[in-house]
N, C-alpha and C positions, 0 to 999 in steps of 0.2 A: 891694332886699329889703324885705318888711314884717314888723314886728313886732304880733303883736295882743298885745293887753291892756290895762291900767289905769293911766293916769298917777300912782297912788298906790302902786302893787304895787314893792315894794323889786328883787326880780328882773326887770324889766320895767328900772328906772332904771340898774341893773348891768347886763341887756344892751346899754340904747340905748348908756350910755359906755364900756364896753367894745367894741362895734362899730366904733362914729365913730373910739374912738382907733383901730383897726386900719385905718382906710381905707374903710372899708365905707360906703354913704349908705344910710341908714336911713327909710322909710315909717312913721311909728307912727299902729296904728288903734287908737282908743279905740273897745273894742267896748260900755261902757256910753254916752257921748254918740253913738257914731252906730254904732249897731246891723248885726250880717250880715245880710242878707235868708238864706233858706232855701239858695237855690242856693250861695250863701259858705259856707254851715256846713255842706254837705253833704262836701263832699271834708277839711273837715278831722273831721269824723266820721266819713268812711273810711278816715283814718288813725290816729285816735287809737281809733276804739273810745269807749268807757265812759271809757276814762282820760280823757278830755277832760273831765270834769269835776272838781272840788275837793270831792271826798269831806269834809274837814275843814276847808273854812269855814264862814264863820260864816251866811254865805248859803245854804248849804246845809243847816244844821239847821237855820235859821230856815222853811224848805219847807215844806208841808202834807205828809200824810200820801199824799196820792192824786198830786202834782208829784214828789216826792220815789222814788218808784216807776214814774215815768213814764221814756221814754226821752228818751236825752240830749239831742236837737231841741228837743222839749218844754221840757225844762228850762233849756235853753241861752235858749230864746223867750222865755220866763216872765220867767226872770234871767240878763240874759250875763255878769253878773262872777262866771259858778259855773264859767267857764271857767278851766281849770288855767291858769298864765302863767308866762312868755311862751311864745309859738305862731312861729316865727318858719321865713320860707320866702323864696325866694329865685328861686321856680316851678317849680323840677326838684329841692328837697329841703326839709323838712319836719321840724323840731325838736319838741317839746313843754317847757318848763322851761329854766334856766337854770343848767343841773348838767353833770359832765366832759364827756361825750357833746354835747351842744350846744356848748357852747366848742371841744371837739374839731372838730368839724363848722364852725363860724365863722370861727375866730381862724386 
């Protein structure tokens, strides 16, 4: 399975050990040191939609006004830590975050 997101992201550190302990082996992609090409970010913005983004960090206000209004590609391109975290799949299923529903789905 892989996990994207931020080696600094608190939910991202609860998924990876939460996983492992369960048996699981885990892939983690750091999407800020080593970036989606387009084709990668494509399918999980046809999953997520809009949500795929972190409406409320800090990365995100910090935006220009014309990025900020852009779609999530765009935005994702510009800045990939404005991806919501953890994103975690397994290739035939597809999490967003690290709340009941994902643990449901993992553990």
């Amino acid at each position: 399975m892989i996990l994207y997101g931020l080696p600094t992201c608190s939910d991202c550190k609860a998924a990876i050990k939460a996983l492992e302990a369960a048996g699981r082996d885990v892939d983690f992609r750091d999407v800020r040191a080593n970036p989606l090409s387009e084709a990668e970010w494509a399918p999980l913005i046809t999953e997520f939609g809009d949500n795929i983004i972190d409406r409320k960090s800090q990365a995100y206000r910090n935006l220009n006004a014309w990025l900020r209004e852009s779609e999530a590609d765009a935005q994702l391109e510009a800045q990939p830590a404005l991806m919501a975290r953890p994103i975690i799949t397994d290739g035939t299923q597809w999490t967003l975050g690290w709340g009941n529903d994902a643990q449901a789905a993992w553990l």
